[in-house]
Backbone as a printed PyTorch tensor [residue, N CA C, xyz], in Angstrom:
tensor([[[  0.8460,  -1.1780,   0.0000],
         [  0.0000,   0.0000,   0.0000],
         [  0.8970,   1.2480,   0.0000]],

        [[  0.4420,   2.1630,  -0.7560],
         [  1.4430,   3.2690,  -1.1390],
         [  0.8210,   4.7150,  -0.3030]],

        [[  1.0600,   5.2390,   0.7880],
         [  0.9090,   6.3740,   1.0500],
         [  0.8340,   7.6630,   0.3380]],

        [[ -0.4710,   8.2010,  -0.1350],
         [  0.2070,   9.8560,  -0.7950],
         [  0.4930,  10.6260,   0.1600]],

        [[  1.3390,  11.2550,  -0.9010],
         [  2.0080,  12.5640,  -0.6070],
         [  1.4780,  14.0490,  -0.4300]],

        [[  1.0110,  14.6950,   0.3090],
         [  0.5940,  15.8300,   0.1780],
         [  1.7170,  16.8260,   0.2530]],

        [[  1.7930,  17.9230,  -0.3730],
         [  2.8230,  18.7660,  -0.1730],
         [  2.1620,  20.4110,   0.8000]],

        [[  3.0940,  20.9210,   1.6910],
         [  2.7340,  22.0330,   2.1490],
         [  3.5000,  22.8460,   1.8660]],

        [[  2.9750,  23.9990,   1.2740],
         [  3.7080,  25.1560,   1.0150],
         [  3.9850,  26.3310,   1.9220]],

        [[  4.7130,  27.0600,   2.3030],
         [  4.5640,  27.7510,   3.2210],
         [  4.6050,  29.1780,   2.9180]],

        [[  3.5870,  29.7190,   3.2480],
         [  3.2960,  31.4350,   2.7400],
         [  3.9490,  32.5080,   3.5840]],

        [[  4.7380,  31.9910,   4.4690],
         [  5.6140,  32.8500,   4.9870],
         [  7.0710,  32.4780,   6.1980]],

        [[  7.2490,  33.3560,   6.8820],
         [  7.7700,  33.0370,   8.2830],
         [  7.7660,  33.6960,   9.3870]],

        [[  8.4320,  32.9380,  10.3840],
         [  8.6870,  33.9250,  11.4360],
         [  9.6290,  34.6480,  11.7560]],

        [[  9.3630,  36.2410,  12.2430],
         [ 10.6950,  36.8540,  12.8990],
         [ 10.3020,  36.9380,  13.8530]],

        [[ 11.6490,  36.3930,  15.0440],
         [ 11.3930,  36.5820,  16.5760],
         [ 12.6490,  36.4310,  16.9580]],

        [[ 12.9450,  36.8190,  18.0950],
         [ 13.8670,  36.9290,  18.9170],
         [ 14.3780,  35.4170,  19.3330]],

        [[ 13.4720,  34.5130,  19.5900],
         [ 13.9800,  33.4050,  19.8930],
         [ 14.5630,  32.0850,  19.1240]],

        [[ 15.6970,  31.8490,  19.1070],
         [ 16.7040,  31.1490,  18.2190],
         [ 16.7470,  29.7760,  18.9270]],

        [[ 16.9840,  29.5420,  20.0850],
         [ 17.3660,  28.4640,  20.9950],
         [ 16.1010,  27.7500,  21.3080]],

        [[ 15.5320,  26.6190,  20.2560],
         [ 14.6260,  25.3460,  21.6970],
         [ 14.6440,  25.1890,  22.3830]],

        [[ 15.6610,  24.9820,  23.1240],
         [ 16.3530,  24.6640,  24.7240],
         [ 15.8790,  25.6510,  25.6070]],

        [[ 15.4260,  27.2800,  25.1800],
         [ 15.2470,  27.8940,  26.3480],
         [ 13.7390,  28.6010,  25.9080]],

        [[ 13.3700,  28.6250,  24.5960],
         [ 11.8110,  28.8910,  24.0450],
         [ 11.1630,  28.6230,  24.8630]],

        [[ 10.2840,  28.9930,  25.6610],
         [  8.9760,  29.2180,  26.4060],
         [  7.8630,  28.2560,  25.0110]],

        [[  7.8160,  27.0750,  26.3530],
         [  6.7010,  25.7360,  25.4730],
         [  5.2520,  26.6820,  24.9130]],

        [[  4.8060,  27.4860,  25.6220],
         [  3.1580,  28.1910,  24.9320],
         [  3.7550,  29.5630,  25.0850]],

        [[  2.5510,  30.4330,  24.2710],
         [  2.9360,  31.7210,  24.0280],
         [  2.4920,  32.2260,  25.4220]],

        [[  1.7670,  32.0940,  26.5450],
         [  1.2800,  32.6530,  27.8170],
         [  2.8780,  32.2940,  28.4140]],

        [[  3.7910,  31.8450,  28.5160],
         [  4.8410,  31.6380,  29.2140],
         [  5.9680,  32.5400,  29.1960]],

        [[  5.3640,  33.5250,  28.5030],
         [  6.7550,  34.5300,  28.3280],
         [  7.4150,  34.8000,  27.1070]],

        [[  6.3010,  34.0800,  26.2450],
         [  6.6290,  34.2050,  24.8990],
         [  6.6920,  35.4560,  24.3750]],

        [[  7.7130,  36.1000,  22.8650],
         [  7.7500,  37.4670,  23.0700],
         [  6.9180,  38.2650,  21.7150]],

        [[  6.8020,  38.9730,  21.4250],
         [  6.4980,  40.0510,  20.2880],
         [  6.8670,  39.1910,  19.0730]],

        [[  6.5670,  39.3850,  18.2250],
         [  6.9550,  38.6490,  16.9210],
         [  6.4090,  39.2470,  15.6830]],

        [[  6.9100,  38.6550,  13.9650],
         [  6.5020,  38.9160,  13.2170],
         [  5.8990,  38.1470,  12.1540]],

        [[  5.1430,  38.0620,  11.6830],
         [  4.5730,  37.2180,  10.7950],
         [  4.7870,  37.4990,   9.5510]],

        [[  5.8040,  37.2520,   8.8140],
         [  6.3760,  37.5480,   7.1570],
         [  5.9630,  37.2840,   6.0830]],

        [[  5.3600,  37.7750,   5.3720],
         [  4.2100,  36.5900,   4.4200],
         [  5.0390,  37.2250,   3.2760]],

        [[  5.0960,  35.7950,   1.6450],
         [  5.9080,  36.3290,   0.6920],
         [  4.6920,  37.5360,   0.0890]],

        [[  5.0010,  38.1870,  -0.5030],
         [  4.4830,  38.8100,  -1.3380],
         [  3.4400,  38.5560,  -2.1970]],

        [[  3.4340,  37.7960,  -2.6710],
         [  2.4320,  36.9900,  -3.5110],
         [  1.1240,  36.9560,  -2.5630]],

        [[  1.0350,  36.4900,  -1.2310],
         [  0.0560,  36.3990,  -0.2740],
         [ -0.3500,  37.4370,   0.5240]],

        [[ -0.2240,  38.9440,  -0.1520],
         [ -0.7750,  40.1110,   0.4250],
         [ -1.9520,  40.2940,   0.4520]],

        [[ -2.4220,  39.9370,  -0.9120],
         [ -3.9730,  39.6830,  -0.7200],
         [ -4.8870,  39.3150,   0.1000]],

        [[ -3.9920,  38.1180,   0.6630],
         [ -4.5860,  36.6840,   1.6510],
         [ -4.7770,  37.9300,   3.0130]],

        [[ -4.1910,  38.8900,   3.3510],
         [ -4.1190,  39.6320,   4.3970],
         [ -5.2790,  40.3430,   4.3610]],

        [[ -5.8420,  40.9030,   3.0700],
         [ -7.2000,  42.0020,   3.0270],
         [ -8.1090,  41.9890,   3.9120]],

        [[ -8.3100,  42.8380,   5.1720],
         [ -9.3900,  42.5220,   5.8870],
         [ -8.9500,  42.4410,   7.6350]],

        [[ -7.7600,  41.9360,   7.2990],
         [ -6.9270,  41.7610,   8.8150],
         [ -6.3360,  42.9150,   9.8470]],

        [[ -7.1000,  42.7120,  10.7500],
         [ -6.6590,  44.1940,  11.7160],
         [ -6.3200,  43.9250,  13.2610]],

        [[ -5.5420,  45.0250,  13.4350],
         [ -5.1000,  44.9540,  15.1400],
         [ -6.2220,  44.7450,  15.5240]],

        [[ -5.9700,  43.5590,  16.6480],
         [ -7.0140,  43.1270,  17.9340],
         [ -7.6520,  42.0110,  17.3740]],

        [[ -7.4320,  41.7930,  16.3260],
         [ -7.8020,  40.1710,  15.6840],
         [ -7.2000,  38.9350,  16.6600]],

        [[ -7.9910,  38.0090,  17.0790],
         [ -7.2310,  37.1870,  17.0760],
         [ -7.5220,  35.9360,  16.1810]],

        [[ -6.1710,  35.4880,  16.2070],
         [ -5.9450,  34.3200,  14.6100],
         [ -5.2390,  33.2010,  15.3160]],

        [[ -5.5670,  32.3180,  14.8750],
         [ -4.6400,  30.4040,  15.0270],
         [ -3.7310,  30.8560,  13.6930]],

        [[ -2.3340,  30.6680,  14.3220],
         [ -1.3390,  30.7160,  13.1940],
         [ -1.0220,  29.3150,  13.2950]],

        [[ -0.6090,  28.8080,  11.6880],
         [ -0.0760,  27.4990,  11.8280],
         [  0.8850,  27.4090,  10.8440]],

        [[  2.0070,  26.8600,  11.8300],
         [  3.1050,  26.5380,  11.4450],
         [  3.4900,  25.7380,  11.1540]],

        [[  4.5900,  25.2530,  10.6080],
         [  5.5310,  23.6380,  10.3100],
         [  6.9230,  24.0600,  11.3260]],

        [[  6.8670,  23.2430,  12.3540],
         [  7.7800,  22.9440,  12.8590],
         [  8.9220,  22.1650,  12.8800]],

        [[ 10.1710,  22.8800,  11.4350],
         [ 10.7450,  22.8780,  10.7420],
         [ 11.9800,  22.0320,  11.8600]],

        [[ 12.1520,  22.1260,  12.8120],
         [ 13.2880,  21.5530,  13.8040],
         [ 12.9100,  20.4740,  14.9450]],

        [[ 11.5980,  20.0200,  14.6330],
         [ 11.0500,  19.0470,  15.2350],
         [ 11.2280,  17.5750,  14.5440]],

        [[ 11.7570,  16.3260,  15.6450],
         [ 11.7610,  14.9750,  14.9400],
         [ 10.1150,  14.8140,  14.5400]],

        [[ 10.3680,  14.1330,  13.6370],
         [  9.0700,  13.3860,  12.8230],
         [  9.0960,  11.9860,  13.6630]],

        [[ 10.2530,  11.1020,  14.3210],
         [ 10.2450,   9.7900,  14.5630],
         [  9.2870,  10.0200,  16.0780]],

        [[  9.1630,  10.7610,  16.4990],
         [  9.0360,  10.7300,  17.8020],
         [  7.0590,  10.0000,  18.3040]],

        [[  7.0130,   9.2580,  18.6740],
         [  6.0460,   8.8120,  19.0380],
         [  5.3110,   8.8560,  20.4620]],

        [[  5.9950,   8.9540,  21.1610],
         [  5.9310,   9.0590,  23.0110],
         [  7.0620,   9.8270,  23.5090]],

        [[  6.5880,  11.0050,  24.3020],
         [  6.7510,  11.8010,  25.2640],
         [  6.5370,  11.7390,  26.4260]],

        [[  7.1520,  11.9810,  27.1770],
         [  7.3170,  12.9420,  28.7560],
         [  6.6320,  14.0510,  28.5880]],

        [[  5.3220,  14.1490,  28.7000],
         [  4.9730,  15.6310,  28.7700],
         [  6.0720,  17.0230,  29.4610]],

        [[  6.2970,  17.8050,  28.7200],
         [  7.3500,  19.1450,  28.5750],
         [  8.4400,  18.3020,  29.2270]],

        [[  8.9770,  17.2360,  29.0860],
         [  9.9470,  16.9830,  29.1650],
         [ 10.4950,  16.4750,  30.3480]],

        [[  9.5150,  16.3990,  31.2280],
         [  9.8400,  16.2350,  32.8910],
         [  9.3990,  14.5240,  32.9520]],

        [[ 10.4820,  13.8740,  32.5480],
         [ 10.7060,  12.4590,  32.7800],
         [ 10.1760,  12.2820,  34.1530]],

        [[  9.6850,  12.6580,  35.1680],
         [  8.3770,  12.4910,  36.3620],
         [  7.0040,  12.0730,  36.1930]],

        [[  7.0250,  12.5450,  34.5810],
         [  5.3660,  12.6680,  34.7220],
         [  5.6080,  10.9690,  33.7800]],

        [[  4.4490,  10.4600,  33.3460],
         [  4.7900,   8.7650,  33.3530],
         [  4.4570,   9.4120,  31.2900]],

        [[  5.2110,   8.6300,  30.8910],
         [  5.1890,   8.8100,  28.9370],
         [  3.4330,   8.9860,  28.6210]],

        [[  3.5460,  10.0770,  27.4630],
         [  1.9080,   9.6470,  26.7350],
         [  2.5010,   9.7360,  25.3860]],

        [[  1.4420,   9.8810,  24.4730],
         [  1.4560,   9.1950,  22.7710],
         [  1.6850,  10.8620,  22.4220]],

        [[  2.2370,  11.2520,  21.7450],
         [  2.3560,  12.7940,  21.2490],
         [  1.0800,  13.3900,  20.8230]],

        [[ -0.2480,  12.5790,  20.3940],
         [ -1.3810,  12.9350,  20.1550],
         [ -1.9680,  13.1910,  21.2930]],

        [[ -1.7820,  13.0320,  22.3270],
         [ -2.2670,  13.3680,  24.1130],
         [ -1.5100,  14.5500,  24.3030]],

        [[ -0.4600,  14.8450,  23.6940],
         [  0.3540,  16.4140,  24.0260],
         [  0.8440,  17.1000,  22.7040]],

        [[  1.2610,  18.3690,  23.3510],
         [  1.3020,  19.4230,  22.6280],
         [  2.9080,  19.7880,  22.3240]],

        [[  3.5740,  17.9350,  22.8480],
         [  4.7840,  17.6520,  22.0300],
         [  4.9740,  18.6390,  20.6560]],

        [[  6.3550,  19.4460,  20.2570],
         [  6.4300,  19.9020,  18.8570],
         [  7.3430,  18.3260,  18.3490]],

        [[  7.4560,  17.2000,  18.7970],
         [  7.7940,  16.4120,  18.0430],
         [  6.7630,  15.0440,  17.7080]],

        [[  6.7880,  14.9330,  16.3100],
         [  5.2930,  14.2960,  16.5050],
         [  5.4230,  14.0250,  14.7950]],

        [[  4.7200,  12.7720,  14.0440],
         [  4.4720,  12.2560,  12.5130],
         [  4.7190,  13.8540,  11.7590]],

        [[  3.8320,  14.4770,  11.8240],
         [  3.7770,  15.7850,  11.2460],
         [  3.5210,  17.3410,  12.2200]],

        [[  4.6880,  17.7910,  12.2040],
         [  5.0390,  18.8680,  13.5510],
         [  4.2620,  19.8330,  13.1970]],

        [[  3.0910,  19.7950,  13.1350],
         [  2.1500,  21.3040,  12.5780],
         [  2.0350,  22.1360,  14.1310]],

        [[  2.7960,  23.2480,  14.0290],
         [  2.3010,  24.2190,  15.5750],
         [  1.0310,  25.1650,  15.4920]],

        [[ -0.0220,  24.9420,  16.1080],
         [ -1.2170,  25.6410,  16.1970],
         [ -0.6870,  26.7500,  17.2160]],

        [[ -1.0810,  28.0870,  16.8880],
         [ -0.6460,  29.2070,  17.9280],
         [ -1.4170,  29.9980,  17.8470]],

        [[ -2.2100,  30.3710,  19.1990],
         [ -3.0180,  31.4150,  18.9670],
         [ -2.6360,  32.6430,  20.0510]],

        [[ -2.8080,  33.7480,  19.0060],
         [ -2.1360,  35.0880,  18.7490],
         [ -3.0860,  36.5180,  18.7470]],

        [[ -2.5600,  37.0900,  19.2040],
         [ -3.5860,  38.4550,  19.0320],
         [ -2.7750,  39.3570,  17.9820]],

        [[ -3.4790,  39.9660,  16.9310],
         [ -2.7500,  40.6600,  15.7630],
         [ -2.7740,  42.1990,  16.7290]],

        [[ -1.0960,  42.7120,  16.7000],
         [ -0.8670,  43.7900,  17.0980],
         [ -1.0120,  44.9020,  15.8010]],

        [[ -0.4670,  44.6740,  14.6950],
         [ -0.3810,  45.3600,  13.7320],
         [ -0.1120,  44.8850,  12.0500]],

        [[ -0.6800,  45.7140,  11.3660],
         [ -0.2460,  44.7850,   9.8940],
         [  0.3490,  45.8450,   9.0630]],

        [[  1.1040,  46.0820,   8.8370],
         [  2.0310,  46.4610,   7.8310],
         [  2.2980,  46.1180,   6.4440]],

        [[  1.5740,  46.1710,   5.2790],
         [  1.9550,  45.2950,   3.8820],
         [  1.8990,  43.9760,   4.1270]],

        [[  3.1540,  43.5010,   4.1440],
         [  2.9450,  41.6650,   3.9840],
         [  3.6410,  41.4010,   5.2590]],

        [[  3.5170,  42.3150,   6.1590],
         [  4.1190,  41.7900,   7.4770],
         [  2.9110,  42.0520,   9.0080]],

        [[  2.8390,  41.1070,   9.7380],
         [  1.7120,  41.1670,  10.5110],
         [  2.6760,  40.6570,  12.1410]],

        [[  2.4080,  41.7320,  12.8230],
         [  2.9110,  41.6340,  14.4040],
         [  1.9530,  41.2300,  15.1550]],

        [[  2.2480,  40.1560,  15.8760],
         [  1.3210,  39.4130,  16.9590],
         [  2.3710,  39.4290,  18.3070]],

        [[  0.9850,  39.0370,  18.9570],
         [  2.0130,  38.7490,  20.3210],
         [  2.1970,  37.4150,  20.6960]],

        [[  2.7700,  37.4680,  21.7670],
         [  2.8280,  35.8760,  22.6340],
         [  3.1600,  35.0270,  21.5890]],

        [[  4.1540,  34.5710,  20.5130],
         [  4.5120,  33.6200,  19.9110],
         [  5.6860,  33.1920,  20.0100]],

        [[  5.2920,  31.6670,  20.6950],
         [  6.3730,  30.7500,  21.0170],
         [  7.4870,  30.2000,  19.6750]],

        [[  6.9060,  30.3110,  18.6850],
         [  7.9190,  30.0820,  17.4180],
         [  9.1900,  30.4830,  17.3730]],

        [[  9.9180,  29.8260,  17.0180],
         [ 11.2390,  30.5690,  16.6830],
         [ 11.4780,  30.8510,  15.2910]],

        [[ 12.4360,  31.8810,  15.8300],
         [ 13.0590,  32.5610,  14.6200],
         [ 13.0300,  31.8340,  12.9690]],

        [[ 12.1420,  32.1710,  11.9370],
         [ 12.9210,  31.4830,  10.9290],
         [ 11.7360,  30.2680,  10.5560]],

        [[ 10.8070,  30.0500,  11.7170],
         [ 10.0680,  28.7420,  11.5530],
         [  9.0460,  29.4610,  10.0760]],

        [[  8.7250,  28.2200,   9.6520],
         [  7.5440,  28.5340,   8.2810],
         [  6.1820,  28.4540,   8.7620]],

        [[  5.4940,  29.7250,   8.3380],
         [  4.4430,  29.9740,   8.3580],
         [  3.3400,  29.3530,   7.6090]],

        [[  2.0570,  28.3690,   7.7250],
         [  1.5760,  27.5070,   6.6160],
         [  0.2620,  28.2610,   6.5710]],

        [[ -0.3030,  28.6450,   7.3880],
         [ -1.8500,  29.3100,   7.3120],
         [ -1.9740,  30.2340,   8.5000]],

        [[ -3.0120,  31.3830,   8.5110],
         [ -3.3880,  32.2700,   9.2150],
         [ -4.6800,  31.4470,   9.0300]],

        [[ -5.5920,  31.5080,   9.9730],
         [ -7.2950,  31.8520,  10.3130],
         [ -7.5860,  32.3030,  11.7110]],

        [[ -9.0480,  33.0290,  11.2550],
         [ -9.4110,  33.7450,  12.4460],
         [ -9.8450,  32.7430,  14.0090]],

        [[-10.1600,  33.6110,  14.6220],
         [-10.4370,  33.2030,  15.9540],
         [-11.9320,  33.0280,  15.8090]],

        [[-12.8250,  32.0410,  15.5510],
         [-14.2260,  32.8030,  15.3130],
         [-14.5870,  32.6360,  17.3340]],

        [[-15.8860,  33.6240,  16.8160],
         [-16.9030,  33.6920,  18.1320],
         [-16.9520,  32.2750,  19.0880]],

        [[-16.8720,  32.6960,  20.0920],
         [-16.9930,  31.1960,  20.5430],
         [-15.7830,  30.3020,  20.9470]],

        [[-15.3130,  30.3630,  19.9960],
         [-13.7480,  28.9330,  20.0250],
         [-13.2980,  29.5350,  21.3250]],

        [[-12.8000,  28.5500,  21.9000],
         [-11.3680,  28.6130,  22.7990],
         [ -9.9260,  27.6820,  22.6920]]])
């Protein structure tokens, strides 16, 4: 049996201050800092409509995450007893997609400032959507 392939493209990235996994704050409530959301050019359009105080699920590809990884230590504290990476919010996991939700500080052309994003520096940006009514 032959698995397809889907391909993801990524419409932008991140700029942020944080370079190091090792010391990245696991969720954006942890101290996560200011950031930028870089979109190529081509996807300015995709922005029409988007304003400070939005909030949006950004989703990422978590470009420095193992794919092999199947079971975790939740955040890493070999105390707590292993679960399946689908029970946590492991970034290592079959397909490392990071869900992040963000409040839009500002949009600038093809560049959009949020806050609280745990991403690092450089990670690829795969989709913006809104926050609708309701969700948590």
């Amino acid at each position: 049996m032959t698995t397809p392939v889907h391909l993801i493209r990524p419409v932008g990235r991140v700029e942020s201050p944080l370079t190091d996994p090792t010391t990245a704050p696991c969720q954006g409530d942890e101290g996560a800092p200011q950031a930028w959301l870089v979109f190529d050019e081509a996807y300015r359009p995709a922005l029409a409509g988007l304003r400070a105080g939005a909030e949006v699920l950004v989703l990422t590809w978590l470009d420095r995450a193992r794919r092999d990884v199947l079971t975790v230590h939740p955040r890493g504290d070999v105390t707590r007893a292993e679960a399946g990476v689908f029970a946590t919010r492991s970034p290592h996991r079959p397909n490392p997609v990071g869900v992040h939700r963000v409040r839009v500080l500002e949009v600038t052309g093809a560049r959009v400032r949020v806050d609280a994003l745990e991403a690092l520096d450089g990670t690829p940006v795969v989709d913006l959507k809104p926050v609708l009514d309701g969700e948590r």
